[in-house]
N, C-alpha and C positions, 0 to 999 in steps of 0.2 A: 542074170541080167535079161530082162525081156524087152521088146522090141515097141510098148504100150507108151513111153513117153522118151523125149531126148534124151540123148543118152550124153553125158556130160565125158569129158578127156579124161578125168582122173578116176571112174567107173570102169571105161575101155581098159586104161591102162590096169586097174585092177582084175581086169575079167583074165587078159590077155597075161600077167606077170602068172595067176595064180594056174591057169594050163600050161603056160612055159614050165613050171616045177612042176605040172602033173608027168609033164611028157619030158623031165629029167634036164631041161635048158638050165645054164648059167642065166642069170640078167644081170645085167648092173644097171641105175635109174640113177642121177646124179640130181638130189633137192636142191630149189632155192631154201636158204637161210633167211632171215630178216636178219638187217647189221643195223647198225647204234640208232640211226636214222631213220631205225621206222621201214626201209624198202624192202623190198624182195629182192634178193638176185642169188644166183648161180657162181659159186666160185670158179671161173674158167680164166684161162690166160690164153697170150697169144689170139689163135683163130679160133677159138671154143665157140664163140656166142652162136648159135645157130645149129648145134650139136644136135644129132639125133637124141630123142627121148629115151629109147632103151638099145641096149645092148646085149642081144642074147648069143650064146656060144653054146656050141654041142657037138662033142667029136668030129671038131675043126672045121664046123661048120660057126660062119658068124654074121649073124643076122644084123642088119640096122636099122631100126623101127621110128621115124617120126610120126606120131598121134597128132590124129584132131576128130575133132567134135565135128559131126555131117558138114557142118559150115562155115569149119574154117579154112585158116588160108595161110599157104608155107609161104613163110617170108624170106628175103632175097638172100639171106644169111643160111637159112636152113634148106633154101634150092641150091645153093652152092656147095653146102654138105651132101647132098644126096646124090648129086651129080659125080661128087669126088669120091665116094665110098661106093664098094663092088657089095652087092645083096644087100642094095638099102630099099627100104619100101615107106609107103606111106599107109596108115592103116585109118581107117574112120569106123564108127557103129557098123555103116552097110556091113564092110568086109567081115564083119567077126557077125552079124547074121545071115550073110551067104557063106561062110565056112571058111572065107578063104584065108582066114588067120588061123585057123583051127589045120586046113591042105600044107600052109607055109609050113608048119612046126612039126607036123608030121615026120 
């Protein structure tokens, strides 16, 4: 991934999943499905909708990663997730070309 045009959320997140398994991290990533209707959604219940994006674990450490693309924007569901989870982070392009997704995983 270089840094020459936008860099799009589902790139990040594959930049970022594929060093996680370099440097031995569990992930977990929960897809949206499309159902009968044509939509996209997320099978979550309860309080899910606004769940961080990844889930990473490693020798009881556990990271909680919501992505976005330089300009987007955490909506009031996933500021309320991040607020409630201990080592949640927000990650964009910058951070994984100043290192500091690469320092975090470390």
């Amino acid at each position: 991934m270089t840094n020459l045009t936008p860099v799009s959320e589902a790139e990040l997140q594959a930049a970022i999943v594929d060093l996680a398994h370099l440097l031995r991290w569990r992930v977990a990533h929960f897809r949206p499905a499309q159902n009968g209707r044509g939509d996209w959604r997320t099978a979550v219940s309860a309080d899910g909708a606004g769940f961080p994006d990844l889930v990473l674990a490693r020798n009881g450490v556990v990271i909680f990663a919501e992505l976005k693309s330089e300009k987007g924007r955490i909506s009031p569901t996933q500021e309320a997730w991040l607020a409630a989870l201990p080592h949640s982070l927000v990650w964009r392009p910058a951070d994984w070309f100043s290192g500091a997704v690469e320092a975090a995983l470390r």
